[in-house]
C-alpha positions as CSV (number, residue, x, y, z in Angstrom):
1,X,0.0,0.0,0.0
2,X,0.9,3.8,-0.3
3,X,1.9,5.9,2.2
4,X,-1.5,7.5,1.5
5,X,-3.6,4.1,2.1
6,X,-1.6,4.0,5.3
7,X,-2.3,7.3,6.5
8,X,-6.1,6.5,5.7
9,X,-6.5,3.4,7.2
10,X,-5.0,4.8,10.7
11,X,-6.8,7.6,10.7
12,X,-10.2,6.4,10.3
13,X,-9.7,3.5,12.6
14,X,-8.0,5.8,15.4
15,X,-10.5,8.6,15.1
16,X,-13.1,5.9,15.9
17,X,-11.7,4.6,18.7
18,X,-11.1,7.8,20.3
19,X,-14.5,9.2,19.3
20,X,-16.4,6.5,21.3
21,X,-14.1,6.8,24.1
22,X,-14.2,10.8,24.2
23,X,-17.9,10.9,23.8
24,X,-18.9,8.1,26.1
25,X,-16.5,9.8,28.9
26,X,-17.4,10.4,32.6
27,X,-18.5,8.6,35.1
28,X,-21.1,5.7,34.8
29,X,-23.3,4.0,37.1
30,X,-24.0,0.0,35.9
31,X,-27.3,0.9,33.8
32,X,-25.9,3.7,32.0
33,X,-22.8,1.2,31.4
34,X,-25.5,-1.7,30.3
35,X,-28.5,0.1,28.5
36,X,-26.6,3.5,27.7
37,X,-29.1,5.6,30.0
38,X,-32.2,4.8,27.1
39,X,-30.3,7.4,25.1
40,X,-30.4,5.9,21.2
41,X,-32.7,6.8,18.7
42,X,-34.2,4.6,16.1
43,X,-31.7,5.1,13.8
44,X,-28.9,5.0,15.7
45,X,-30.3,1.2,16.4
46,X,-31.1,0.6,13.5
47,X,-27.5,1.0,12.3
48,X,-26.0,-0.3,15.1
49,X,-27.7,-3.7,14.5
50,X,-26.7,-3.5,10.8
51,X,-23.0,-2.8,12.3
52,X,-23.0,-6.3,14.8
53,X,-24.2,-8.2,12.0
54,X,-22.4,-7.1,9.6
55,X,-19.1,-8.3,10.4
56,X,-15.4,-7.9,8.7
57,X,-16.7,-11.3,7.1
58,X,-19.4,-10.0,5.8
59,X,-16.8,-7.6,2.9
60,X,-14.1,-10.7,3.4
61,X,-15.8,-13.5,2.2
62,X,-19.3,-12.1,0.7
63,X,-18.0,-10.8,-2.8
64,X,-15.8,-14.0,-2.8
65,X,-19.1,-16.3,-2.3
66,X,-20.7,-14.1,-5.0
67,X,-17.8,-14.7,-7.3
68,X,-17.9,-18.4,-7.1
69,X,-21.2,-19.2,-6.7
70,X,-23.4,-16.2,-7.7
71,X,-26.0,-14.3,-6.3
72,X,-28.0,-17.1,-4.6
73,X,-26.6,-16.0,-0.5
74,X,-29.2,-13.4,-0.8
75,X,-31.9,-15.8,-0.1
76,X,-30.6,-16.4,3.6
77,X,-32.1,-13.0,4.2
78,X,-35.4,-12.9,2.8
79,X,-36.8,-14.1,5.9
80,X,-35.6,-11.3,8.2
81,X,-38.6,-8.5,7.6
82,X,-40.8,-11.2,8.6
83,X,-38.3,-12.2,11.5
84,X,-37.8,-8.5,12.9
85,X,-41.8,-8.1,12.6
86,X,-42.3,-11.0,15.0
87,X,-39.9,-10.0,17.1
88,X,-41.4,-6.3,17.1
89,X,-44.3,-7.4,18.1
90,X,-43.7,-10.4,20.6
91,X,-40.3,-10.5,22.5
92,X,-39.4,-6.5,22.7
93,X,-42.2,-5.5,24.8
94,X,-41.4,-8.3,27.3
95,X,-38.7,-7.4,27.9
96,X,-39.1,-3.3,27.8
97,X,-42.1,-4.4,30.3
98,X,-39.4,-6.5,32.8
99,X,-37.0,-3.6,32.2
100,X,-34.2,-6.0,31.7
101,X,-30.2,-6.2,31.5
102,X,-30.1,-8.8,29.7
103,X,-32.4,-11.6,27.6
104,X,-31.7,-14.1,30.2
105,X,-33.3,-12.2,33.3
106,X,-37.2,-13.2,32.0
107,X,-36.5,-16.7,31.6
108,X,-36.2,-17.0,35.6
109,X,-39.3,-15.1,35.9
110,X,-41.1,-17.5,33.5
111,X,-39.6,-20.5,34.6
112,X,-36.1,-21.1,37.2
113,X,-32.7,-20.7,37.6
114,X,-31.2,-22.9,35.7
115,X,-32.7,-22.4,32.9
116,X,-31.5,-19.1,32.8
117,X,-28.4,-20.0,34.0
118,X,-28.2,-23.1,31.0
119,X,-29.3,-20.3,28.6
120,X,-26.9,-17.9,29.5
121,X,-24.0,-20.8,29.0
122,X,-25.4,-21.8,25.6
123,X,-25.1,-17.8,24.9
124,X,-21.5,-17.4,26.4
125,X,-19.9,-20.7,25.1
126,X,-21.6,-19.4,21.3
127,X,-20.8,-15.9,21.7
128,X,-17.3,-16.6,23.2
129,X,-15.8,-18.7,20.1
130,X,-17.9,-16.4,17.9
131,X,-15.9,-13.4,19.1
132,X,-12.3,-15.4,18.1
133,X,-13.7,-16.2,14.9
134,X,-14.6,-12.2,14.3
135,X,-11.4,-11.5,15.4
136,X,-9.4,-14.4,13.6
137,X,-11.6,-14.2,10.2
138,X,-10.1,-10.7,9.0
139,X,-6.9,-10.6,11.0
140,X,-6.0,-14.4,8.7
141,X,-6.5,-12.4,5.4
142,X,-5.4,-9.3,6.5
143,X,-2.4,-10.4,7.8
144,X,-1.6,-12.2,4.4
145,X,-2.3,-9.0,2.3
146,X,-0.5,-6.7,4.5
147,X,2.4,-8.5,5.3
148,X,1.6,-8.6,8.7
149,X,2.5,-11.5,11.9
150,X,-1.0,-12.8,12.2
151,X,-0.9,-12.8,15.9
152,X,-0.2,-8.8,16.0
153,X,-3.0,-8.3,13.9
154,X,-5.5,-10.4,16.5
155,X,-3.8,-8.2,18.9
156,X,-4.2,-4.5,17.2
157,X,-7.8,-5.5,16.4
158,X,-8.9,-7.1,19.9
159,X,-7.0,-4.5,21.4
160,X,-8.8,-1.3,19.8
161,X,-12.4,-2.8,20.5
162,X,-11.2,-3.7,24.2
163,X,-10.5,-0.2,24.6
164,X,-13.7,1.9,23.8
165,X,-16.3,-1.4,24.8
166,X,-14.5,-1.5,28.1
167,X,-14.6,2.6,28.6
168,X,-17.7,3.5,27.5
169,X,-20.1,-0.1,27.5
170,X,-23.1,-0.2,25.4
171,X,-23.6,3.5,24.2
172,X,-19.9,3.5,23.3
173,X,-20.8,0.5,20.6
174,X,-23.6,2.0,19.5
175,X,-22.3,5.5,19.4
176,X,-19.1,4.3,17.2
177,X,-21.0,1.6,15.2
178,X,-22.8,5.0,13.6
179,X,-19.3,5.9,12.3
180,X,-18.5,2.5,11.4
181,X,-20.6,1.9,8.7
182,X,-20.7,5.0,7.4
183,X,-17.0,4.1,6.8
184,X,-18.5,0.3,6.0
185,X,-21.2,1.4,3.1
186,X,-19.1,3.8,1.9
187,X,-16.4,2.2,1.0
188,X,-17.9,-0.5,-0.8
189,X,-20.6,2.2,-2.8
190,X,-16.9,3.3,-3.7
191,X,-15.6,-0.1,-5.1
192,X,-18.6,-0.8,-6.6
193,X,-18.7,2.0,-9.0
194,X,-14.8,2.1,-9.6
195,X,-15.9,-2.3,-10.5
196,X,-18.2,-1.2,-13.0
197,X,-15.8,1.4,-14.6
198,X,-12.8,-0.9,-14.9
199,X,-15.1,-3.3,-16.9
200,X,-13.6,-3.6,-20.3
201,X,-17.0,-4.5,-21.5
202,X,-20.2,-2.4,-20.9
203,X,-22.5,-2.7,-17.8
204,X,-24.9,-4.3,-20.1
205,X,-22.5,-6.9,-21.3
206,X,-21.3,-7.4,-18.0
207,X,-25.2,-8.5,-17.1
208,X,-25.4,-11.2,-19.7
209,X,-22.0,-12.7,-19.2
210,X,-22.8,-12.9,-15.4
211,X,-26.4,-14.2,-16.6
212,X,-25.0,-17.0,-18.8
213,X,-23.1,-17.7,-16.3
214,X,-25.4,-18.8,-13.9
215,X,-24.4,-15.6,-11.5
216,X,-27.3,-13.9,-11.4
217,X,-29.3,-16.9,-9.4
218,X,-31.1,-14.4,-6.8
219,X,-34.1,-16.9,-6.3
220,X,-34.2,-20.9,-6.2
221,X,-37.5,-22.7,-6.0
222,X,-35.7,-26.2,-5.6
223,X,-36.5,-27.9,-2.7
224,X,-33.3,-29.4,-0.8
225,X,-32.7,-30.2,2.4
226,X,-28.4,-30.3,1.9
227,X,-28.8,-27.1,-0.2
228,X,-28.3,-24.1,2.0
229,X,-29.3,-21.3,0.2
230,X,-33.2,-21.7,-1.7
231,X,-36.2,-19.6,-1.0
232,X,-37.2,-22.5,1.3
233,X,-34.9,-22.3,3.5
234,X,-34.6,-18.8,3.6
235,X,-38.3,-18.3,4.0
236,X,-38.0,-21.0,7.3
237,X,-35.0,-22.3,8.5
238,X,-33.2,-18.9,8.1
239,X,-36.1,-17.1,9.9
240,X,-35.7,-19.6,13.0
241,X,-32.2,-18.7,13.4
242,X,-33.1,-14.6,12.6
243,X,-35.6,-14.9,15.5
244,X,-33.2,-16.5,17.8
245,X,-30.5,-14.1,17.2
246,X,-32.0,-10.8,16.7
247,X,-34.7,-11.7,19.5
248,X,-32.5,-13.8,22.3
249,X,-29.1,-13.1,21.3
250,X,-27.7,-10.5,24.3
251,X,-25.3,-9.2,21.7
252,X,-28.6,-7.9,19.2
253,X,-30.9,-7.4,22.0
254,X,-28.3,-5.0,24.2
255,X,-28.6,-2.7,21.1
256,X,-32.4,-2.0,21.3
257,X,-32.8,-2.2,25.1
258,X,-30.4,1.1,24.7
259,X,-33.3,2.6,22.6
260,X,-35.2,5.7,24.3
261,X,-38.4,3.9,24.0
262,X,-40.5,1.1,23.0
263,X,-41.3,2.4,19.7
264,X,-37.7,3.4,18.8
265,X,-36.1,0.6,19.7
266,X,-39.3,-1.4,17.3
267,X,-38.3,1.2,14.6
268,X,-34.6,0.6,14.8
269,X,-35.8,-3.5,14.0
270,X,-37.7,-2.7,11.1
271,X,-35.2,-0.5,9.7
272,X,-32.3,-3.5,9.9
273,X,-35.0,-5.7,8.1
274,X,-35.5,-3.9,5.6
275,X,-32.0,-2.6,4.7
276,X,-30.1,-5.4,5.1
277,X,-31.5,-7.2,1.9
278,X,-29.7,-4.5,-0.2
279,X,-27.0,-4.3,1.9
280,X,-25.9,-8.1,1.0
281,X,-27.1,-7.4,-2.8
282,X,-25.1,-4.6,-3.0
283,X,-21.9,-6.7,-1.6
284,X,-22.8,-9.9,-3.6
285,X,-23.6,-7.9,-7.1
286,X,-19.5,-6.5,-6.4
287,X,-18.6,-10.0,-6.1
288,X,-20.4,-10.5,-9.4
289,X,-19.1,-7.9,-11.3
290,X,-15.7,-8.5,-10.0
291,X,-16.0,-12.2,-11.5
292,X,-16.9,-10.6,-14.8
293,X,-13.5,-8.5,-14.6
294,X,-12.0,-10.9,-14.1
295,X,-12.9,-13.1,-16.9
296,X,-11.4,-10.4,-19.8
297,X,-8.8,-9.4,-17.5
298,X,-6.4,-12.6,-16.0
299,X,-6.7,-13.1,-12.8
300,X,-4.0,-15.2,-11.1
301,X,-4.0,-18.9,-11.1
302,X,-4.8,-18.7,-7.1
303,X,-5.5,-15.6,-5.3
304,X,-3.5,-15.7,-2.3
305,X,-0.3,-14.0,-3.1
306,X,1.8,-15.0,-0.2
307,X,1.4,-18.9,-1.4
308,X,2.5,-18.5,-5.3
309,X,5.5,-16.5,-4.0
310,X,6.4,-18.6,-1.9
311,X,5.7,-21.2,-5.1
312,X,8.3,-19.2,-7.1
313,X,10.7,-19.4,-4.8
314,X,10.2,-23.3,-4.6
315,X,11.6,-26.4,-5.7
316,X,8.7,-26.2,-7.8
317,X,8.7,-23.6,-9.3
318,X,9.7,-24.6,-12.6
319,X,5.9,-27.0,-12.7
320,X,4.1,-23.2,-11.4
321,X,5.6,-21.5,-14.3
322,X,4.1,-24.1,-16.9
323,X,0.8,-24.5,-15.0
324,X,1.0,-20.7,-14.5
325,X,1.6,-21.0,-18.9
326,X,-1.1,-23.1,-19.3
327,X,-3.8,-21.0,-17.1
328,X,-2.9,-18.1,-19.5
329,X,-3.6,-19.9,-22.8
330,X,-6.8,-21.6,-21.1
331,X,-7.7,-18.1,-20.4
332,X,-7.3,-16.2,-23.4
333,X,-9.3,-18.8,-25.3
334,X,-11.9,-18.3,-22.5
335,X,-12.2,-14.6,-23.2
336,X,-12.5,-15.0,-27.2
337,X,-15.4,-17.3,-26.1
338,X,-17.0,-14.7,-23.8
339,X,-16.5,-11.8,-26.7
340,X,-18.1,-14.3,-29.2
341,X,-21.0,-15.4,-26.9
342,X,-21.7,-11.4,-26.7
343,X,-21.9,-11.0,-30.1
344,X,-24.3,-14.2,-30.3
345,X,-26.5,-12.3,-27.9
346,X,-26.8,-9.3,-29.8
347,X,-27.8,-11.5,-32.6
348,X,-30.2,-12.7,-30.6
349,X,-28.8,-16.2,-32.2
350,X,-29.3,-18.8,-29.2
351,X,-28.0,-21.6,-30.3
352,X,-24.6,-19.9,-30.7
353,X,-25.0,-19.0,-27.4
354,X,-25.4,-21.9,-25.9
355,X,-22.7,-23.5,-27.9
356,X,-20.3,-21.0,-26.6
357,X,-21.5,-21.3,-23.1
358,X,-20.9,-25.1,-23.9
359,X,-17.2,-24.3,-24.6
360,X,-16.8,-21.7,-21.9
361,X,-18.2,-24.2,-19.6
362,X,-15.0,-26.3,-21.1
363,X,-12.8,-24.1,-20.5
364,X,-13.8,-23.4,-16.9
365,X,-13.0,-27.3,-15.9
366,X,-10.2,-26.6,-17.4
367,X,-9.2,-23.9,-15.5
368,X,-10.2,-25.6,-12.5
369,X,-7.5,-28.6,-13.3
370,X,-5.3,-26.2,-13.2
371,X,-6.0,-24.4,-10.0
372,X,-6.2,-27.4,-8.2
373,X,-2.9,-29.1,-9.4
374,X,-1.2,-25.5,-8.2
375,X,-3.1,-25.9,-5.1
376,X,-1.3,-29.1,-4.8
377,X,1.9,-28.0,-5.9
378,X,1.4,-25.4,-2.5
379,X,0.5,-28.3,-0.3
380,X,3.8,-30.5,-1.2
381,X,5.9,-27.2,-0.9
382,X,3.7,-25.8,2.6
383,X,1.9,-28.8,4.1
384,X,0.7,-26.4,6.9
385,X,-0.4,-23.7,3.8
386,X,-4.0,-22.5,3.0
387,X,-4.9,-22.8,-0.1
388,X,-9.2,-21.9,0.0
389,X,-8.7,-18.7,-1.0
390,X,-12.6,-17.5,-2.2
391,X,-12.1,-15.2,0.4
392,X,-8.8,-13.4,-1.5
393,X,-11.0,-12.6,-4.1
394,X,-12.0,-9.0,-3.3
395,X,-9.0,-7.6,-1.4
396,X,-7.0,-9.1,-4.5
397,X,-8.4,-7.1,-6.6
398,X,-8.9,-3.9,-4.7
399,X,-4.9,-3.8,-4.0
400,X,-4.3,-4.5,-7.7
401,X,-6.5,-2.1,-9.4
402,X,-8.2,0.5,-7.2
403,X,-6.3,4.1,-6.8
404,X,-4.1,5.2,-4.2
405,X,-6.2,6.2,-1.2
406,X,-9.5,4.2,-1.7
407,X,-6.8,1.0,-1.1
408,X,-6.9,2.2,2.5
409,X,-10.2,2.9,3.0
410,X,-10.6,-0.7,1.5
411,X,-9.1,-2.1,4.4
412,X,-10.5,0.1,6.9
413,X,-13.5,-1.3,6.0
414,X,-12.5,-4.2,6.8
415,X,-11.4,-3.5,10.3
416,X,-13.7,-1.4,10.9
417,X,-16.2,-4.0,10.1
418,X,-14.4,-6.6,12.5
419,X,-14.2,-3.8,15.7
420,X,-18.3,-3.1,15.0
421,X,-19.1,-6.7,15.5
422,X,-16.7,-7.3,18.0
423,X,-17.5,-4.7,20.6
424,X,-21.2,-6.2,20.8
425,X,-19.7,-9.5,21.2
426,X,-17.6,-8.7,24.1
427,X,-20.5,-6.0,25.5
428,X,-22.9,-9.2,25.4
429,X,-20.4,-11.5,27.0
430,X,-19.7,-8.9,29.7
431,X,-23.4,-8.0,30.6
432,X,-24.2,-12.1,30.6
433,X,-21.4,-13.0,32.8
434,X,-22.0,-10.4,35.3
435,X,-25.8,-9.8,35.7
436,X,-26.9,-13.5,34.6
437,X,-24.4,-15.6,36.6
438,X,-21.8,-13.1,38.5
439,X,-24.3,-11.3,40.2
440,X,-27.4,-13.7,40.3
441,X,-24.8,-16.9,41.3
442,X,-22.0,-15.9,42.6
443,X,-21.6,-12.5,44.8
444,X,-26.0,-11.4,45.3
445,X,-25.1,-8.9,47.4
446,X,-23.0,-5.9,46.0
447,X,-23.0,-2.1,45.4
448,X,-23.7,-0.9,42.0
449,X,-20.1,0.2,41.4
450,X,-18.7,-3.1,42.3
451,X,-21.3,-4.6,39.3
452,X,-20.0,-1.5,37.2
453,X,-16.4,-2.9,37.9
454,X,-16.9,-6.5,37.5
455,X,-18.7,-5.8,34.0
456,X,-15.7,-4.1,33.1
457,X,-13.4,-6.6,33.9
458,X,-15.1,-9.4,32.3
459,X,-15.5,-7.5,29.3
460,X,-12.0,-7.2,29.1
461,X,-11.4,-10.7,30.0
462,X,-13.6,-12.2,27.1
463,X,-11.8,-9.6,24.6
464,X,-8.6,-11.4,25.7
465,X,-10.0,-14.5,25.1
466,X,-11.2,-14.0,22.2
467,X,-7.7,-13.2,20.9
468,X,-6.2,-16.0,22.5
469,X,-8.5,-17.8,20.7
470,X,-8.4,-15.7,17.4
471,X,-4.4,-16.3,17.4
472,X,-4.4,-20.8,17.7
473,X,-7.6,-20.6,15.4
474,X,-7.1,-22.7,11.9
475,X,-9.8,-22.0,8.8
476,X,-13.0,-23.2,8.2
477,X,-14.3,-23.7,4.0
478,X,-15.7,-20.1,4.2
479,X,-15.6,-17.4,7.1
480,X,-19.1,-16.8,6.9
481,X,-20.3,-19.9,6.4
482,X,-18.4,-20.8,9.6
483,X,-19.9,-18.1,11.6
484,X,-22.9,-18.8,10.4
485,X,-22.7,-23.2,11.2
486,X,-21.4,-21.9,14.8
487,X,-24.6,-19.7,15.3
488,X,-26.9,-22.9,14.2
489,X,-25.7,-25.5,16.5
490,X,-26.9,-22.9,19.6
491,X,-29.4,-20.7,18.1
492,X,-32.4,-23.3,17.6
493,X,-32.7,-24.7,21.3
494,X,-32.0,-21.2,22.9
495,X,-34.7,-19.9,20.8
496,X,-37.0,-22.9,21.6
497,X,-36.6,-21.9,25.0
498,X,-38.1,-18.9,24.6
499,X,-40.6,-19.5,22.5
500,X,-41.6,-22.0,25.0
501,X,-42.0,-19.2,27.4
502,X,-43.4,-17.0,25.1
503,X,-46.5,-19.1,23.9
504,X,-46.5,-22.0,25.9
505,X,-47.4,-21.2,29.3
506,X,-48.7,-24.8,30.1
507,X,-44.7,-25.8,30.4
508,X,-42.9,-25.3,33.2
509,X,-39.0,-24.7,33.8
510,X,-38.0,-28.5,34.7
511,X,-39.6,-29.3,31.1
512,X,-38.1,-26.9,29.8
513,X,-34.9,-27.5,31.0
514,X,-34.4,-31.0,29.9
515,X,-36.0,-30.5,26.4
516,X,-33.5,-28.0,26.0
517,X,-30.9,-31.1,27.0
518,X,-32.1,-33.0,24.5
519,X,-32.7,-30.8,21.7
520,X,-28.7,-29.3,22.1
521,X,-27.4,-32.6,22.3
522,X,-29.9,-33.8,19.0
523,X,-28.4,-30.7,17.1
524,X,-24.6,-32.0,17.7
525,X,-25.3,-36.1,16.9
526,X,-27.2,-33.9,13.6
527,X,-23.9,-32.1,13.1
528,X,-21.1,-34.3,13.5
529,X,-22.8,-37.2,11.8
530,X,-24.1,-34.8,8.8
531,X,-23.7,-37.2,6.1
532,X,-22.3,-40.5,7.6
533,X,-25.5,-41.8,9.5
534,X,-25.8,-43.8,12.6
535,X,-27.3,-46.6,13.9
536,X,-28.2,-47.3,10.1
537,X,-30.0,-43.5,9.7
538,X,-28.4,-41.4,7.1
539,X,-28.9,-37.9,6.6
540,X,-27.5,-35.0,4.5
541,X,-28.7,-31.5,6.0
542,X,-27.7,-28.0,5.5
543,X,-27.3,-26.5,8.8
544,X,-29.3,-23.5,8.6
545,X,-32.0,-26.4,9.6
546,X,-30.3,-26.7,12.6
547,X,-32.0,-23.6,14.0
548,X,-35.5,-25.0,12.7
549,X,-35.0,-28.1,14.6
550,X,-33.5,-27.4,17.8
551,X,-36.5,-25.0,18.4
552,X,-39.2,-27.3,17.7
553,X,-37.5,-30.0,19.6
554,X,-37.5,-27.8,22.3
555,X,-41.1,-27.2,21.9
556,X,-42.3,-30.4,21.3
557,X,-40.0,-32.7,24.2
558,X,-40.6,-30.0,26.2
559,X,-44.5,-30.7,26.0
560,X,-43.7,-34.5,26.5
561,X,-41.4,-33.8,29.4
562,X,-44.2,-31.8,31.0
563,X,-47.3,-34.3,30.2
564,X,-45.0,-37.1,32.1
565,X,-43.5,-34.7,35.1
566,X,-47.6,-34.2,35.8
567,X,-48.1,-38.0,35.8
C-alpha cells in the first residue's frame, strides 16, 4: 500500500476509537454502562444492529461467495422482515415491560434458575468462540495481504475494541458503530462503482455474461434439504435462526434495550429488516461484477499471493511456471469465447450462445484442473499452507487495481467491520457474565459500582480470550459460512426456549430444561454425523435447519417432558 492508504486506514480506525471513548467519557453508574441511559434513537439502532451483523466477514468473504457461486446468499435474508416483525411485536415488549439487563433475566421469571443459567452458558460458550472467529476471520487475510505477523493483527484488532467497549459499554458500541458503517457502506458504494468502470465491457454486457453464467441466481424454487441457500430455507430455517439471534441473542438485543423507548427501539428493528436485503445485494452484485472483470482481464491462477510466491521461490517452481503458462492460454481462449458469446447475444442467435457457453463451460474445468494441481503444488511445498482462497477474491483485486487512497479505505473497512461486531460480542459476554451468573450466582449482594467494575473486567477478560482464541484458530471452508454453522448449533434450542415461554405457558422450567438437553445434544449427533449416518439412519442436511430443529424439539420434548412430570 501507499503511504497515502496508510495514513487512511490509521486515521479512520484511530478517530473511531477515540470518538467513542471521548464521547462516552465520565463517570457511569451500571445501567448507564449496560443500557446507555435509554439514550439511542431509532436510527442509531437501527444502524448499530446492521454494524453487529455485519461483520469484517461479511466484505471478506461475501464478494468471494458471490464470485464463485453467484447471487443465490441473498436468499438467507429474505426471511428477516418477517423475522424482525415477530420480534417487534412479541419479545421486545417483554422485555421493555421486565425492564431488563439482559435476555436471560425473564427466563427465571417464567420458569427457574437454571434455565437461565443453561441459557446464558449456551449464549457465552456461542458468543465466546464467535468473538475469536470475528477477530481471527479478518486478522488471517489481513495479515496475508499486509504483510503482517497474524498474531499482532489479532492483537491491534482485539485490542482497539477492548478499549472503547470496556470505557464507555453499550452506548460506546452504539455511538461508534454509527461511524462504522458510514465508513463500511461507503467504501464499498466506492468499489462498486470504480468495478463497474474498470469493466472492459459495458454494464450491459457485464449483465449477460454474469447471466449465462449462472451468476445472477437471486431466487431458487428447488427444494433441498443439503442445499443451504433456496427460498425455502430462507423463508424457514433462516427465519428460525433470525428470531433467535436478533430476539434472544444478548449481543442484538443489548442494542435496542439502549433505545429511548418502546417504539424506537421497534423502529430501529424494522429498519435493519429492511436494509439489510440491499446491503448483501449490494456486496454480492460486487462480487459479481468482479467475476466478470475478471474473466477479460487474467486473474491469477490462485489468489492468495503470499502462497504462489512462496511457489516461485520453490523447488517447484519450474511446474508453477508451466501450469502458470497453461492458465494463460486456457484463459485467453476463454475470453474470445466470452466476446463471441456477446456477439451471439446481440444476434439474438441462441443456439450460438449456448454453444459458446458449452465451450466456456470447457474451459472453466479446465481452468479448474489447473488451479487445483497449483493448489497441490502449495500443499507439497507448505503442508501447513492455506490454499481456500474465495475469500482473496476482493482484497486481491482492490490492492491491484483500485487508486491510491480508496486502497486504504478498503481495508478500513475491513477493520472497521471486524471492531463493529466485536464490541457487541464482548459488550454481550460482559453483561451475561455479570448480571446472569456473577451477580445472580455468585456475589447477590454488592454495590452498583462493584457490578459496574466486574462488568468491566469481564469485558476485558472475554476480549482477551477471544484473541487468544483468534491467534491458535485454523480455517474453516468459508468465514461466513463458519460463523454462520457456529450460530446454528446454539441458536435453535435457545430460541426454543423462549418460545416455550413465550406461547407455551402450560410448560414449566424442569420441562423446559431438559428439552433444551435434548434438543442441544440432538443438534450436535445432527452435526457431526451430517452425512455419515448412525445406527443405520443417514442424513445430509444444511445447517441453517439446525435452528429450525432445535427450536421445535425444544417445543415439542418439552410438552412430553411436562405431560409425564404431571403423571
Amino acid at each position: 500500500m501507499s503511504t497515502l492508504d496508510w495514513v487512511v486506514l490509521f486515521w479512520t480506525l484511530i478517530s473511531i476509537v477515540a470518538f467513542g471513548v471521548y464521547k462516552t467519557r465520565g463517570k457511569k453508574n451500571l445501567d448507564a454502562y449496560l443500557r446507555g441511559k435509554n439514550s439511542m434513537n431509532w436510527w442509531t439502532i437501527g444502524l448499530s444492529i446492521m454494524a453487529t451483523q455485519a461483520s469484517a466477514i461479511t466484505f471478506l468473504s461475501t464478494p468471494g461467495q458471490a464470485y464463485e457461486d453467484g447471487m443465490r446468499f441473498i436468499q438467507f435474508y429474505f426471511g428477516l422482515p418477517l423475522a424482525m416483525i415477530i420480534i417487534s411485536v412479541s419479545f421486545i415488549p417483554i422485555y421493555y415491560k421486565l425492564k431488563v439487563y439482559t435476555a436471560y433475566e425473564y427466563l427465571e421469571s417464567r420458569f427457574d434458575l437454571k434455565t437461565r443459567t443453561l441459557t446464558s452458558l449456551l449464549f457465552i460458550v456461542q458468543r465466546g468462540l464467535g468473538a475469536g472467529i470475528t477477530i481471527y476471520a479478518p486478522a488471517i487475510i489481513l495479515s496475508t495481504l499486509l504483510g503482517w505477523n497474524l498474531t499482532f493483527t489479532n492483537v491491534l484488532i482485539g485490542v482497539l475494541v477492548i478499549v472503547y467497549t470496556v470505557s464507555g459499554g453499550t452506548e460506546a458500541v452504539s455511538i461508534t458503530q454509527k461511524q462504522q458503517m458510514a465508513v463500511m457502506m461507503g467504501g464499498m458504494i466506492l468499489a462498486g462503482f470504480i468495478v463497474i468502470q474498470l469493466l472492459p465491457i459495458s454494464f450491459k454486457e457485464a449483465l449477460h455474461v454474469a447471466g449465462k453464467m449462472d451468476k445472477l441466481n437471486v431466487v431458487s424454487f428447488e427444494f433441498d434439504l443439503s442445499d443451504r441457500y433456496n427460498i425455502w430455507s430462507g423463508m424457514t430455517a433462516a427465519v428460525f435462526l433470525f428470531l433467535s439471534y436478533f430476539g434472544t441473542d444478548q449481543s442484538q438485543v443489548q442494542r435496542y434495550l439502549s433505545g429511548q423507548t418502546l417504539t424506537q427501539s421497534r423502529m430501529g428493528l424494522i429498519m435493519n429488516g429492511f436494509l439489510k436485503i440491499p446491503m448483501q445485494f449490494l456486496i454480492l452484485f460486487i462480487g459479481v461484477m468482479v467475476f466478470v472483470f475478471y474473466q477479460f482481464t487474467q486473474p491469477p491462477v490462485v489468489f492468495n499471493k503470499v502462497q504462489t510466491e512462496k511457489l516461485q521461490e520453490s523447488p517447484f517452481a519450474p511446474e508453477f511456471g508451466k501450469l502458470e503458462e497453461d492458465y494463460s492460454r486456457s484463459f485467453q481462449e476463454g475470453k474470445k469465447a466470452y466476446l463471441g458469446m456477446l456477439e451471439a447475444v446481440e444476434a439474438e442467435d441462441e443456439t450460438r450462445v449456448a454453444e459458446f457457453r458449452q465451450q466456456i463451460q470447457e474451459i472453466k474445468a479446465e481452468q479448474n484442473g489447473i488451479r487445483e494441481e497449483v493448489k497441490s503444488l502449495i500443499v507439497q511445498n507448505d503442508p501447513a499452507a492455506e490454499t481456500r482462497d474465495t475469500d482473496y477474491v476482493f482484497m486481491r483485486f482492490v490492492m491491484d487495481y483500485l487508486p491510491q487512497g480508496l486502497v486504504g479505505l478498503l481495508f478500513a473497512v475491513i477493520f472497521s467491520a471486524a471492531m463493529s461486531s466485536s464490541a457487541s460480542e464482548l459488550n454481550a459476554l460482559g453483561s451475561t457474565s455479570t448480571i446472569d451468573l456473577y451477580k445472580r450466582s455468585v456475589k447477590k449482594e454488592a454495590t452498583d459500582e462493584h457490578y459496574l467494575k466486574s462488568s468491566k473486567v469481564f469485558t476485558a477478560f472475554w476480549g482477551l480470550g477471544a484473541i487468544l482464541f483468534a491467534t491458535y484458530a485454523s480455517l474453516f471452508e468459508n468465514l461466513i459460512q463458519a460463523v454462520n454453522l457456529l450460530g446454528s448449533l446454539f441458536y435453535g434450542t435457545i430460541l426454543g426456549i423462549f418460545m416455550v415461554g413465550f406461547f407455551m405457558k402450560w410448560i414449566k422450567g424442569k420441562a423446559v430444561f431438559l428439552a433444551a438437553l435434548f434438543s442441544q445434544a440432538l443438534i450436535l449427533v445432527i452435526h457431526f454425523w451430517n452425512g455419515v449416518g448412525l445406527f443405520g439412519f443417514q442424513w445430509d442436511i444444511g445447517f441453517l435447519w439446525y435452528n429450525a430443529i432445535g427450536c421445535i424439539a425444544v417445543m415439542a420434548v418439552g410438552s412430553i417432558f411436562q405431560l409425564i412430570l404431571r403423571k
